[in-house]
N, C-alpha and C positions, 0 to 999 in steps of 0.2 A: 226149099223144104225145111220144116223147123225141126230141129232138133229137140228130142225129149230131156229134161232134164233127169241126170242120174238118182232115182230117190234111195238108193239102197241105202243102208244104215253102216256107218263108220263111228267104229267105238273113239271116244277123243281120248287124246293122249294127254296122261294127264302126267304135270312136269314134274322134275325128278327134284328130292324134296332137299331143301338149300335152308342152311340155319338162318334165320331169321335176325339179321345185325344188329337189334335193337332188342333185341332178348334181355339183356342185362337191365334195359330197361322196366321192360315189363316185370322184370324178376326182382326187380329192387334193386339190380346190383350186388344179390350175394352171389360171393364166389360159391362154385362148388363143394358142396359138402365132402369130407372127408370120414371114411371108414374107419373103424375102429381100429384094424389093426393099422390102416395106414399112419392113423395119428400113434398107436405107440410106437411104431418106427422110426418114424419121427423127434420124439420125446428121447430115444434110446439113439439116436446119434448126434443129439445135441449134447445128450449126457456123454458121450465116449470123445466128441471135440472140446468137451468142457474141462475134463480130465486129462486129456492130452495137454490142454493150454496151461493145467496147474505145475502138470510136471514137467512143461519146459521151464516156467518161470523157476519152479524148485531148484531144476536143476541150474538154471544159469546163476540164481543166487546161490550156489552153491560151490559153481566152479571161483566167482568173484569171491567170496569171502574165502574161500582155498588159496588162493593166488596172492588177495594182501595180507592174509595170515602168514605167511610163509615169508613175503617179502618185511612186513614188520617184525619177526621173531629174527632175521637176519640183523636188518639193522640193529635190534636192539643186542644181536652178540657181538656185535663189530664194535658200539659204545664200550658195554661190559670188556671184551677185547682190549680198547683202549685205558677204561678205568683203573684194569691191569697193571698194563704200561705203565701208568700214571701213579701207582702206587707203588712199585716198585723204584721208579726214579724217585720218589721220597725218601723211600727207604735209604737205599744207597745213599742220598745228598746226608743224611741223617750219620750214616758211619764216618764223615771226614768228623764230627764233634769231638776235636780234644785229640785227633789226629794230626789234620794237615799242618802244615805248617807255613806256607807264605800266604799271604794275604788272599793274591790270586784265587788261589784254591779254596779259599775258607769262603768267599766270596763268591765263586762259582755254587759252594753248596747252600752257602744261607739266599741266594737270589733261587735260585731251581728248586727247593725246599717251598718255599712263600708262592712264587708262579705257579708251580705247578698243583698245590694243593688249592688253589683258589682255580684249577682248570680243573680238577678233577671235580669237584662240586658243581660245576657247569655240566658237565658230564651227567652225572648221577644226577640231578632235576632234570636234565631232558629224558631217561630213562623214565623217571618216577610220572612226570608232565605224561606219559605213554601211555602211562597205567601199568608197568611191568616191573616187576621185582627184579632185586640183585639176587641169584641165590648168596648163601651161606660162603664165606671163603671165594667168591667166584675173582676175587679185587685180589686174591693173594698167590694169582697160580704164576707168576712170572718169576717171584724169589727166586733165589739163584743161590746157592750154599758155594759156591763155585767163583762165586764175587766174592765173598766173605772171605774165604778162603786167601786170595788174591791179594786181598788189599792187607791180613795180617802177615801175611808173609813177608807184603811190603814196607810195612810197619817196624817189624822185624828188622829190615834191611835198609833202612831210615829213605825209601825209594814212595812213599806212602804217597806223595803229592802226582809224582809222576804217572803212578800205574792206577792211581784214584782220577787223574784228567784223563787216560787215556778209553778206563771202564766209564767213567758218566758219559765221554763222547758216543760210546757205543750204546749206550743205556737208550740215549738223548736219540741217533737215528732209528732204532728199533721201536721207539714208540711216534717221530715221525713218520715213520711208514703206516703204521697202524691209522693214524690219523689224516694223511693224503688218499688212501684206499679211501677211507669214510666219507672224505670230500667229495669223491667222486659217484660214492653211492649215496650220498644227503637225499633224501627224500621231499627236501622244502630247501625255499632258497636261504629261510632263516637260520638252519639249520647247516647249510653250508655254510653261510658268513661264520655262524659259531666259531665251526672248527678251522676256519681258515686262520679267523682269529688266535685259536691254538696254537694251528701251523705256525702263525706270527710269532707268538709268544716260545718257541723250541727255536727257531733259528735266532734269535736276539740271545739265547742262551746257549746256544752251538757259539757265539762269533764272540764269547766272554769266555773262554774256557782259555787258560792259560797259554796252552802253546798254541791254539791255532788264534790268539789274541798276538802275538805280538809280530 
């Protein structure tokens, strides 16, 4: 017996709708367009990451030039510091003139007189080479009215050589100290040789001082 074929009607299932992979094709390849506020959105956080990136940079050049501001206004008080020093050991070598009386001593001061003011002049060009001024007086604050004092009284008491070798010894390590500190905060290597060189030049004039010469 044959079987009737089923004629009823069956709606076709029509398939469930899938983007088309070639779209960009047909489309030229433009991206999707963007809405208006999307794009000022847009525009307004590129301006807010723009401004973030200015004021890091501001601030990091800001924290750096803080940092060798401060470490150059140092050093240059550590030289000035020393100029001090340096000016005051003149001074003093300067009072044995027409005082001291043996050889020793008058030779102690005309040699620490001549070194030293040709060290202090090295000094002041590296300040100046800096860009940075001495103030006013700043080379005069070490005087000592206290030495003066000292050495007339010695004078006085015909002890003038004695208490004159025993104040420039003192003169002599207070301003190497001043100047081993500095070595150690040189900033360049050129600038350490300098003042080692210094340092050279105070101990050859420590090892010529009367008593601790012979």
């Amino acid at each position: 017996m044959l079987m009737q074929p089923d004629m009823s009607y069956q709606k076709p299932i029509s398939p469930s709708p899938q983007q088309n992979p070639y779209d960009f094709l047909i489309n030229g390849g433009q991206p999707e367009k963007k809405t208006p506020s999307q794009n000022a959105q847009s525009a307004k956080q590129r301006t807010i990451f723009m401004i973030i990136g200015v004021m890091m940079v501001v601030l990091a050049g800001l924290l750096i030039y803080s940092f060798t501001s401060k470490n150059t206004k140092a050093d240059n008080q550590a030289l000035i510091e020393i100029g001090a020093e340096q000016t005051e050991v003149i001074r003093v070598a300067g009072l044995a003139d027409g005082r001291a009386r043996s050889s020793g001593s008058k030779n102690l001061a005309i040699n620490t007189s001549l070194v030293t003011k040709s060290d202090l002049k090295v000094i002041t060009d590296i300040i100046k080479k800096r860009g940075a001024t001495i103030p006013p007086k700043a080379l005069d604050t070490r005087k000592s009215k206290k030495t003066d004092d000292k050495l007339v009284a010695a004078d006085q008491n015909n002890e003038f050589d004695d208490v004159y070798n025993e104040l420039m010894l003192k003169q002599l390590v207070s301003y190497q100290t001043k100047v081993r500190t500095a070595i150690q905060q040189a900033p360049s290597k050129k600038e350490k040789q300098i003042l080692s060189d210094i340092n050279n030049d105070i101990v050859l004039l420590v090892s010529t001082i009367p008593a601790l010469a012979q």
